[in-house]
N, C-alpha and C positions, 0 to 999 in steps of 0.2 A: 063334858068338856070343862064345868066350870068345877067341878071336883080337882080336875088336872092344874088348872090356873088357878087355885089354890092352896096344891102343895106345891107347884112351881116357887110360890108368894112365900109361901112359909121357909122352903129352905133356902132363898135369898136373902130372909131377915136371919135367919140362923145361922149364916157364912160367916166368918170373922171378916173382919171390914180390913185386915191388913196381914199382909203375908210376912213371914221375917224369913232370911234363909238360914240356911244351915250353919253358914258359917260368913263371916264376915266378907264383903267384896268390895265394898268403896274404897279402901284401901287402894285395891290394883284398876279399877277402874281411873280413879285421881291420877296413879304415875301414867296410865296412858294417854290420856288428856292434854298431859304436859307435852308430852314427844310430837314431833312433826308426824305427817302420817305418814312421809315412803322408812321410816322409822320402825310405826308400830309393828309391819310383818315382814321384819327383816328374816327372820329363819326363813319362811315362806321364798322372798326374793331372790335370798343367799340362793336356796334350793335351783331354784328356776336359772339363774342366772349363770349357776357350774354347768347346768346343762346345757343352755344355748352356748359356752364361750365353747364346750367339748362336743356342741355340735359341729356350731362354724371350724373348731379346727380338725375334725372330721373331713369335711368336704374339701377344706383349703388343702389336706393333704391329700385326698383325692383324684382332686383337682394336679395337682402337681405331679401326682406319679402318671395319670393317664396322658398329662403334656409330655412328659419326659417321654414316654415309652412309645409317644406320635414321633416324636420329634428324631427317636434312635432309627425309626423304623425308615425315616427320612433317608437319614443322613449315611445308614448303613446300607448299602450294598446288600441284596439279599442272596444269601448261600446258594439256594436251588437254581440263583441262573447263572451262577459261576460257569458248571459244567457245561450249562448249552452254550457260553458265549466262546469257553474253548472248543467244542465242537464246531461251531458258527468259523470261529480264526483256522481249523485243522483243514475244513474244507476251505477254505478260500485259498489256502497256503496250497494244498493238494489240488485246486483246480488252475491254480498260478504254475504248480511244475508241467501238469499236461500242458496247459500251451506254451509253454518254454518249450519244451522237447518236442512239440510239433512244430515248432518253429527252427529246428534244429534238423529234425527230420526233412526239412520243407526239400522237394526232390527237383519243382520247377516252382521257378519267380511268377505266380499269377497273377500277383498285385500288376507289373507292367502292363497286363493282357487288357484290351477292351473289355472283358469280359469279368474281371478283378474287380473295377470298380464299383458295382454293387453288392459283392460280397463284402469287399474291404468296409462299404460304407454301413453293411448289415452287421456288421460284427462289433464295429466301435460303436452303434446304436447299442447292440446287448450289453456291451462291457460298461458305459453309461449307465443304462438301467440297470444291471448287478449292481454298480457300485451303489444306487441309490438305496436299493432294496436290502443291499447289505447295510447301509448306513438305520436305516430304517429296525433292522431285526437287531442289531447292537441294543437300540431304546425299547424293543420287546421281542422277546428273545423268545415266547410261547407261540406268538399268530402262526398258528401250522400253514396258513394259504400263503403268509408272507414269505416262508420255507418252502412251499411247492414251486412258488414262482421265480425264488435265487434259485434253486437248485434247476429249473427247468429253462433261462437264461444262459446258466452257464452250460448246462448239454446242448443246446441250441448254437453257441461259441463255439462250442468244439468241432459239432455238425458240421460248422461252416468253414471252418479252419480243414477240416476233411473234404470238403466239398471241393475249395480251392484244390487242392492240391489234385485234383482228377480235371480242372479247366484246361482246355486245349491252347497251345503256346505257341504263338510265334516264333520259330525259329530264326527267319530271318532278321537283320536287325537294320535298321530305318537306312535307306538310302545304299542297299546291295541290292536293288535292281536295276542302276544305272547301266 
């Protein structure tokens, strides 16, 4: 070991005691000394700096196409329930002529009858609920059970409006039993 710690010795005395470089540096060391330091690595900055302005205007435009494209989606009327809501108006318009024409049809007055006023009262019950149920499938035009139930309303309507018309009638009228 003391063999090793004496060429250790020897080549520290034999090092030159000062390094010179290759080529001159103080020079550019001095201009930078002078500069402020957000200065010294402006390339560096520049660098960094193009990148975050074309990040943020990356996302700002982003940003703006996904609002845009919420906001159309809003405000536009969507094409696929065109067709159902004209279906939705075909029958309401087609279950409006049948009871027109069965009320056209109508053979005896049952509404007068003792016998009328629960049907009369059963039917403006359903035309009620249709309208609601129709008001309701305008605003979602897909719910199949909200479709079962206008459609099952108005066969029910008609039911009754058939029904009437087989109630037995008073022929006589008030006060020819005297």
């Amino acid at each position: 070991m003391n063999d090793a710690k004496a060429k250790l010795t020897q080549l520290i005395n034999q090092a030159p005691k000062e390094i010179q470089p290759q080529k001159e540096l103080w020079s550019n060391i001095e201009k930078q000394l002078d500069k402020p330091e957000f200065q010294q690595t402006k390339t560096e900055n520049q660098q960094n700096s193009q990148w975050m302005r074309l990040a943020i205007a990356s996302m700002v435009l982003l940003t703006g196409l996904v609002g845009i494209n919420l906001w159309q989606q809003n405000t536009v009327p969507i094409a696929t329930d065109s067709p159902l809501l004209a279906t939705l108006a075909e029958i309401q318009h087609q279950h409006q002529l049948q009871v027109q024409l069965l009320s056209q049809q109508q053979q005896v007055n049952w509404q007068t009858t003792e016998l009328g006023a629960p049907v009369e009262k059963g039917i403006e019950q359903l035309r009620k609920a249709a309208e609601q149920i129709y008001q309701t499938l305008q605003q979602s035009p897909h719910d199949k059970e909200l479709w079962q139930l206008w459609l099952w309303t108005q066969h029910k309507e008609i039911e009754l409006l058939q029904q009437g018309q087989k109630l037995p009638v008073n022929s006589s009228p008030q006060g020819a039993l005297l």
